[in-house]
C-alpha positions as CSV (number, residue, x, y, z in Angstrom):
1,X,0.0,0.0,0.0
2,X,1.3,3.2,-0.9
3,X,1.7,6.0,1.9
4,X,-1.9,8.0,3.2
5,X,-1.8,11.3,3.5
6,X,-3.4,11.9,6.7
7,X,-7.1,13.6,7.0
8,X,-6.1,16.0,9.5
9,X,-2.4,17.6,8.9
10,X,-2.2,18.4,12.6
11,X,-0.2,17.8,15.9
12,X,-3.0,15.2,17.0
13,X,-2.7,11.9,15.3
14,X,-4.1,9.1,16.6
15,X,-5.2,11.4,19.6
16,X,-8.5,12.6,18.5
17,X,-9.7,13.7,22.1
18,X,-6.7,16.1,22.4
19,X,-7.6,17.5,19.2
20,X,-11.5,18.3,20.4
21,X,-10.0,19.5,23.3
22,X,-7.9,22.3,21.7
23,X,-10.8,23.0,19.7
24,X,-13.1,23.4,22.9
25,X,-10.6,24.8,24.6
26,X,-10.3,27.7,21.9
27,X,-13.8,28.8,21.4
28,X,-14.2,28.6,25.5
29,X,-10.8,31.2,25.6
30,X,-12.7,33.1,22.9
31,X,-16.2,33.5,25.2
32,X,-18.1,30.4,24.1
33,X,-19.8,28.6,27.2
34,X,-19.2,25.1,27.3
35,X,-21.7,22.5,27.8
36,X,-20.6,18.9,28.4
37,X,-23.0,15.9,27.3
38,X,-22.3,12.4,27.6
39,X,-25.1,11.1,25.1
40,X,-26.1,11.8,21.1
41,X,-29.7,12.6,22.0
42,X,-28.2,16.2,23.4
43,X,-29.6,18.7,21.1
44,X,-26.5,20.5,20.4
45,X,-28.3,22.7,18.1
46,X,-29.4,24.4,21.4
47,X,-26.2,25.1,22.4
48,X,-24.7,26.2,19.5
49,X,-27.8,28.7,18.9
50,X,-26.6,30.4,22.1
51,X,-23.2,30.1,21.1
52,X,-21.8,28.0,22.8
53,X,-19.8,24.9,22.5
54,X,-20.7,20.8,23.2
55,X,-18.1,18.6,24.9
56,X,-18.3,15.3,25.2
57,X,-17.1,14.2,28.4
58,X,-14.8,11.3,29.5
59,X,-16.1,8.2,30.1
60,X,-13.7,5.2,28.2
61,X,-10.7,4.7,30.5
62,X,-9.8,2.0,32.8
63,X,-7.8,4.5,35.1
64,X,-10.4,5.8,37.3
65,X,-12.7,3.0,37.9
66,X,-11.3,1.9,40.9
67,X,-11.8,5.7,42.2
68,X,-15.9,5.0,41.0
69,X,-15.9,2.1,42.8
70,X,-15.2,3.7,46.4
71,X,-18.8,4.8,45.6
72,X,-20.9,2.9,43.2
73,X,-21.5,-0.3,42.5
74,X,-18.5,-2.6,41.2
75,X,-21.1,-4.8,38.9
76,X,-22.4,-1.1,37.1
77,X,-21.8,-0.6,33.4
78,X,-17.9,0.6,32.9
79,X,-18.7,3.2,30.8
80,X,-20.8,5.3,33.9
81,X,-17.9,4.3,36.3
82,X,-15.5,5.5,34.0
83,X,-17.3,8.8,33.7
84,X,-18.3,9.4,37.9
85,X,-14.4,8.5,38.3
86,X,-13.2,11.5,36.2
87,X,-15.3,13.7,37.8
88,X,-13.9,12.7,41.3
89,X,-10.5,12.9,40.0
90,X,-10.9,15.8,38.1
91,X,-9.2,14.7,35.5
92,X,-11.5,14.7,32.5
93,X,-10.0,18.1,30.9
94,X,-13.5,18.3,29.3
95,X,-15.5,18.5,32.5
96,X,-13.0,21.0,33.7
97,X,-13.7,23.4,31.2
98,X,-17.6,22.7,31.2
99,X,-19.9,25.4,32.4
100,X,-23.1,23.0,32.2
101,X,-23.9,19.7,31.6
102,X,-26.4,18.2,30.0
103,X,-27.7,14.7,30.8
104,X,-30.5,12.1,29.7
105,X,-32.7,9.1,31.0
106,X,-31.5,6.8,28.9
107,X,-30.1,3.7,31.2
108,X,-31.2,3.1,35.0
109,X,-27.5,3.4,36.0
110,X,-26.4,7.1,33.9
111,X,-29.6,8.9,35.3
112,X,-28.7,8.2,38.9
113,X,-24.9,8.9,38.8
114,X,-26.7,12.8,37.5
115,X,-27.6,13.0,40.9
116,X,-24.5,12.2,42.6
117,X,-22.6,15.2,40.1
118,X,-25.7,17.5,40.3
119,X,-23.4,19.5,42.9
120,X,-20.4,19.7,40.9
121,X,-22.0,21.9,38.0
122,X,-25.1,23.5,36.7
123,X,-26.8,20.4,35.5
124,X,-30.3,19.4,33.5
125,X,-31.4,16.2,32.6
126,X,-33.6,15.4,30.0
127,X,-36.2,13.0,30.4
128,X,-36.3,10.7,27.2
129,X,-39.6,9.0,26.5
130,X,-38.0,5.2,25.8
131,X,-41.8,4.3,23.1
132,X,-40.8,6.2,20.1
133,X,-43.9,5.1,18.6
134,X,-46.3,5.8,21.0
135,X,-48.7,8.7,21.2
136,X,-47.3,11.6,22.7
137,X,-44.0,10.8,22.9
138,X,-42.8,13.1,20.5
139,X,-44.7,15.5,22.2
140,X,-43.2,15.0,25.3
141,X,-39.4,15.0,24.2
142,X,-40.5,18.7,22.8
143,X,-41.2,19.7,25.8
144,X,-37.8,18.0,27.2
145,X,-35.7,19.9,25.1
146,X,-37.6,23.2,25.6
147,X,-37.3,22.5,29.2
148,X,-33.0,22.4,28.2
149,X,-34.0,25.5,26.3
150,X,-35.2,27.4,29.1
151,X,-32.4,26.1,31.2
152,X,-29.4,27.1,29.3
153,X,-31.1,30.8,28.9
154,X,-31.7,30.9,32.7
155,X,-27.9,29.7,33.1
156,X,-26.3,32.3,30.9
157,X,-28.4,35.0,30.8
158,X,-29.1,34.4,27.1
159,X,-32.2,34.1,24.9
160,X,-31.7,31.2,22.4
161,X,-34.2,32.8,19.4
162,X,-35.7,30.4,17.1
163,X,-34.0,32.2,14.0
164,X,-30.9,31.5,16.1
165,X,-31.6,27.5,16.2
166,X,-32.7,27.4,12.0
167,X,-29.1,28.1,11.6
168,X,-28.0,25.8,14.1
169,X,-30.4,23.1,12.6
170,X,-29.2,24.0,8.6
171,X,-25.1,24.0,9.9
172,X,-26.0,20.3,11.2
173,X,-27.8,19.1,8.5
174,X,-24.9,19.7,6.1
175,X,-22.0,18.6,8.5
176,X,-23.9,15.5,8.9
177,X,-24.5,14.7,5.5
178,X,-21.0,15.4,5.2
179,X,-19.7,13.0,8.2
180,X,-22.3,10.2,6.2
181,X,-20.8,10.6,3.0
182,X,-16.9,10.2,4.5
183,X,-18.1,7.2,6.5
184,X,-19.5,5.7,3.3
185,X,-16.3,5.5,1.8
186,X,-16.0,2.3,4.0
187,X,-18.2,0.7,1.1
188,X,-15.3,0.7,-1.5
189,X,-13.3,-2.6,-1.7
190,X,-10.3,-2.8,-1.2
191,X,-10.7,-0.2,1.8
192,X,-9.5,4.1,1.4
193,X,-10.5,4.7,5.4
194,X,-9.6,3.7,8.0
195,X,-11.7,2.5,11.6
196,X,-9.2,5.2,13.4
197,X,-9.9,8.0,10.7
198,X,-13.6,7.7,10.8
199,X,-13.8,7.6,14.4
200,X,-11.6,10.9,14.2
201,X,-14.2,12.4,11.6
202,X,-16.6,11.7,14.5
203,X,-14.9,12.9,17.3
204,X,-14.0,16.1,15.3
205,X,-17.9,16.7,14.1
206,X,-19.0,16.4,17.9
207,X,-17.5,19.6,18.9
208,X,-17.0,21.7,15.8
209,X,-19.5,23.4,13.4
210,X,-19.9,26.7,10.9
211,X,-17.6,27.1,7.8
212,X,-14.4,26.4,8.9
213,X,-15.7,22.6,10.0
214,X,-17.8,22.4,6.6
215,X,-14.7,23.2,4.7
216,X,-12.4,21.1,6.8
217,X,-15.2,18.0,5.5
218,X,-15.3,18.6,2.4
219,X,-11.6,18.8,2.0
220,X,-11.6,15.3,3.8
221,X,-13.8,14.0,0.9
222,X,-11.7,15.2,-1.4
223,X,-8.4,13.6,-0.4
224,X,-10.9,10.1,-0.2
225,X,-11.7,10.5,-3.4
226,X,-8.4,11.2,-4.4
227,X,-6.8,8.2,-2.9
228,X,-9.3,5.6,-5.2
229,X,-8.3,7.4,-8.3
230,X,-4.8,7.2,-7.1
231,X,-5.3,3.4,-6.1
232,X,-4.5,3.8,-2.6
233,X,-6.1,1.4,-0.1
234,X,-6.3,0.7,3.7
235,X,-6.4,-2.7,3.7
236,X,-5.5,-6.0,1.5
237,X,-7.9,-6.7,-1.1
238,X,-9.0,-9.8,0.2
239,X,-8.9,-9.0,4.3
240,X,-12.2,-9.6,5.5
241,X,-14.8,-6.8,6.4
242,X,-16.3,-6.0,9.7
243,X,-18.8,-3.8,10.8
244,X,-19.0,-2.6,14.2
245,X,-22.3,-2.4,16.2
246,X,-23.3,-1.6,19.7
247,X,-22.7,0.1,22.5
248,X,-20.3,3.4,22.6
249,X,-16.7,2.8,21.2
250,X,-13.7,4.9,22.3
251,X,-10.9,5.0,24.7
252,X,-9.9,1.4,26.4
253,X,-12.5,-0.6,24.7
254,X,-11.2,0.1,21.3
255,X,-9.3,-2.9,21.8
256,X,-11.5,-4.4,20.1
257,X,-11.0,-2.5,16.9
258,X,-7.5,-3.2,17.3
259,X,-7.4,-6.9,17.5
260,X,-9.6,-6.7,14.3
261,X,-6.5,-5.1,12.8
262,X,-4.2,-7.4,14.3
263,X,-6.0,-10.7,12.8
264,X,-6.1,-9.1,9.4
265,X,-9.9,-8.0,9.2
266,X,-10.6,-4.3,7.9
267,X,-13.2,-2.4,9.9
268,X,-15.6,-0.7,7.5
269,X,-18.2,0.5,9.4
270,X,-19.1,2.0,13.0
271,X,-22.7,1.5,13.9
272,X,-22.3,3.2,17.2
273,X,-23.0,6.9,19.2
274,X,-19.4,7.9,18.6
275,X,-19.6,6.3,15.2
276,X,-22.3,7.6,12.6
277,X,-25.3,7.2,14.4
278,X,-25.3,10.8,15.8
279,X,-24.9,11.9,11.8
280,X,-27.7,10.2,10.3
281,X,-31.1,11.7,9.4
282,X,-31.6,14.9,8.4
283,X,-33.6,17.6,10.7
284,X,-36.4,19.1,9.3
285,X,-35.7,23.2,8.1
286,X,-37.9,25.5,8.1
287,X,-40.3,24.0,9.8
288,X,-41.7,26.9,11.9
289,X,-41.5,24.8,14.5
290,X,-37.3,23.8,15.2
291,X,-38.0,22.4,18.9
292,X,-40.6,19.9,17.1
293,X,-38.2,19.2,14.2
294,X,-35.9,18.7,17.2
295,X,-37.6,16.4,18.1
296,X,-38.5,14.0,15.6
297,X,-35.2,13.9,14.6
298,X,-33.3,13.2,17.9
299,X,-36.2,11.1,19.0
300,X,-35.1,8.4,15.8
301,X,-31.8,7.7,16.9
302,X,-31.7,4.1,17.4
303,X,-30.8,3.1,20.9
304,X,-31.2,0.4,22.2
305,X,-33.0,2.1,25.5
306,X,-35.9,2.4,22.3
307,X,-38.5,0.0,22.3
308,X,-39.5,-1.5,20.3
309,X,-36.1,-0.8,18.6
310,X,-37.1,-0.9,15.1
311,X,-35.0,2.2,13.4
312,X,-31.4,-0.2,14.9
313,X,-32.4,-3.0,12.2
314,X,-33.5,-0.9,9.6
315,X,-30.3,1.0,10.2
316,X,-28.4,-2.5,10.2
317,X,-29.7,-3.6,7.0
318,X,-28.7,-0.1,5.4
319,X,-25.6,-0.5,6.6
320,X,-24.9,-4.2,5.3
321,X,-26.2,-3.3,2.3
322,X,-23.7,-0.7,1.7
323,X,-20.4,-1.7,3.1
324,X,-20.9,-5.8,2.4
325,X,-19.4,-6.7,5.8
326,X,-18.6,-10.3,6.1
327,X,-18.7,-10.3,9.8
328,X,-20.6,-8.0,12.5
329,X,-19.0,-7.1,15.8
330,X,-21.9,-6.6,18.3
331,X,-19.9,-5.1,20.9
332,X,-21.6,-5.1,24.5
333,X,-20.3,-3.1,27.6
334,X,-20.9,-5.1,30.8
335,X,-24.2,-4.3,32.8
336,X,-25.5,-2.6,29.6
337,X,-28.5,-4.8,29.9
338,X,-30.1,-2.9,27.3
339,X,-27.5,-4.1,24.3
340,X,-27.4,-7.3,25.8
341,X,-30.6,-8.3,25.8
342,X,-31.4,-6.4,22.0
343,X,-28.1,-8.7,20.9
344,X,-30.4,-11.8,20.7
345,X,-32.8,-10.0,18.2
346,X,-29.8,-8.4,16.4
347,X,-28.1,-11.8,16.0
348,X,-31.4,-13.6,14.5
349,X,-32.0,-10.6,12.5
350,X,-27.7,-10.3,10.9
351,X,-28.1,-14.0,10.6
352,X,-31.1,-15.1,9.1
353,X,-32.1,-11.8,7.5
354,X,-29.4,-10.4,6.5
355,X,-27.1,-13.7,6.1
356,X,-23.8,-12.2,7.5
357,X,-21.6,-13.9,10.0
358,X,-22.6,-12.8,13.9
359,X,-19.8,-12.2,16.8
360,X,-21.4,-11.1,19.9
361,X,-18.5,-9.5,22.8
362,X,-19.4,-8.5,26.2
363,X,-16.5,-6.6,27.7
364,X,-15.1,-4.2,30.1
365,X,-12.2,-1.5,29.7
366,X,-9.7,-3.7,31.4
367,X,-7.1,-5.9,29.7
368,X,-7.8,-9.0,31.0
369,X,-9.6,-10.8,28.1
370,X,-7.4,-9.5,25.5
371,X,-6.6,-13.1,25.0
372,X,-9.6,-14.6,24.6
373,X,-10.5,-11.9,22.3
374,X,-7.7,-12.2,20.1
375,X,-8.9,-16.0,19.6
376,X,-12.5,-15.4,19.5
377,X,-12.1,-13.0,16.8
378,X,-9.2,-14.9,14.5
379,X,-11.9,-17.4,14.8
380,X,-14.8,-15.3,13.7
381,X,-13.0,-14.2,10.5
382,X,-12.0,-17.2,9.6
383,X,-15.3,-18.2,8.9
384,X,-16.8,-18.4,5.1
């Protein structure tokens, strides 16, 4: 394989959270008023309509779960340990900087750890109606995200004007047809992108918007599109392609992703909240009504706190369709009963529906099953 030139010509390779920090970081130092979230059903069109600035705050690292579990539960989902041990430690640089934070209802476990922060900043939580379908629940999650409305005017003195939250809702709909069309470049065989440079795409998109992050995608596309004229791939032609699915990826548990590499698989595809699933869908513009068109949009992200959990299959079989996986990773934090459980319809449905090759993983952010990993996913792409 010839050499890549890289998508971002910075000082942050392969450390895509240092790069979102410096970008936070810089529009905090130039006024902006950050607001941390940990989930994708955050309407950050709110809080760029004030002019502010999302963060996405820690919550991937082994290192301060032992700190989390002076308090909580040692049997709770790693990914909330992870997140109440930052906070304790204070070392999430991302929490540090926030002036807010933003939470949601959407696991048992996340909802009450809010409480146990609630002192440490200026907090809201958003109650997420979990029946998509049923009457009234769009209804309701309108009124949840006014309710964040009125909360981040209260907080900074502001008045978020629904001129103001057009623009914010036109700026996303662009970036994330942008972030869809770099992740579908996963769909070419042999591979042109990376696992490691779409999950930077992602992690850059959370926290950036305007011209300057429009142009910065488009330029990305551009140096994708030059690399298949140019004939330069990611992968051999005939390593074996895996899709990602599941719970959030970054940090620790992208071990995973690794070992995929390291048994000679490709990874085209990340099915996940820090993959494309906060990018997909397309909010409605001028509407006359943005909280609604909020709200239908956000309220379609397929979770797998959703039930019935309809929009993850129809997603799934989109996804298949386009980037021909031979193998799905259904990757499963511990505790995240939610996954878990929706893993048994997801396998039928990858299986029988869709007739691609299965692996189910329930893991931690430790390193103690890197072994067994490594053999249960040799074995997985072995298979015809």
């Amino acid at each position: 394989m010839s050499e890549l030139i890289p998508l971002f010509d910075d000082d942050f390779a392969e450390f895509p959270l240092k790069r979102a920090l410096a970008q936070v970081t810089k529009k905090r130092e130039l006024g902006a008023k950050v607001v941390g979230a940990y989930c994708s059903y955050a309407p950050v069109e709110l809080i760029w309509a004030m002019g502010g600035v999302p963060a996405v705050l820690c919550a991937f690292s082994n290192a301060p779960i032992s700190k989390a579990e002076e308090t909580l539960p040692a049997n709770l989902c790693p990914l909330i340990k992870s997140s109440f041990g930052f906070i304790e430690l204070k070392t999430c640089p991302f929490f540090e900087l926030a002036d807010a934070v933003v939470g949601e209802t959407t696991c048992d476990g996340k909802k009450k750890m809010f409480e146990l922060i609630e002192q440490q900043r200026p907090l809201y939580v958003m109650d997420l109606p979990q029946c998509p379908s049923n009457e009234g629940a769009v209804a309701y999650w309108k009124h949840s995200i006014s309710g964040f409305k009125k909360f981040l005017e209260t907080e900074f003195n502001t008045t978020i004007t629904s001129s103001a939250i057009e623009g914010s809702i036109k700026e996303s709909n662009t970036k994330n047809s942008l972030v869809a069309e770099i992740f579908a470049f996963g769909a070419h065989k042999p591979s042109v992108i990376t696992w490691q440079e779409m999950y930077d795409v992602a992690t850059y998109a959370m926290v950036s918007s305007g011209a300057e992050t429009i142009a910065k995608l488009r330029e990305i596309i551009t140096l994708l599109n030059s690399r298949l004229e140019k004939g330069v791939f990611t992968a051999q032609e005939k390593a074996k392609r895996v899709l990602i699915t599941g719970c959030p990826i970054g940090g620790d548990v992208l071990k995973v992703l690794k070992i995929v590499d390291e048994e000679g698989g490709t990874i085209v595809g990340l099915d996940n909240c820090t993959g494309l699933k906060p990018y997909t869908g397309r909010i409605e513009e001028g509407s006359g009504d943005p909280l609604l068109a909020l709200a239908k949009r956000y309220l379609d992200i397929p979770c797998a706190c959703m039930t019935p959990n309809t929009g993850r299959m129809d997603t799934l079989k989109k996804q298949v369709a386009l980037l021909q996986p031979d193998l799905v990773i259904d990757l499963v934090l511990q505790a995240c009963h939610t996954y878990n459980v929706e893993a048994v319809k997801v396998e039928s449905f990858v299986r029988n529906d869709l007739g691609t090759n299965y692996l189910k993983i329930v893991t931690d952010f430790s390193a103690q099953d890197l072994g067994q990993l490594k053999t249960r996913i040799g074995a997985a792409l072995e298979m015809d």
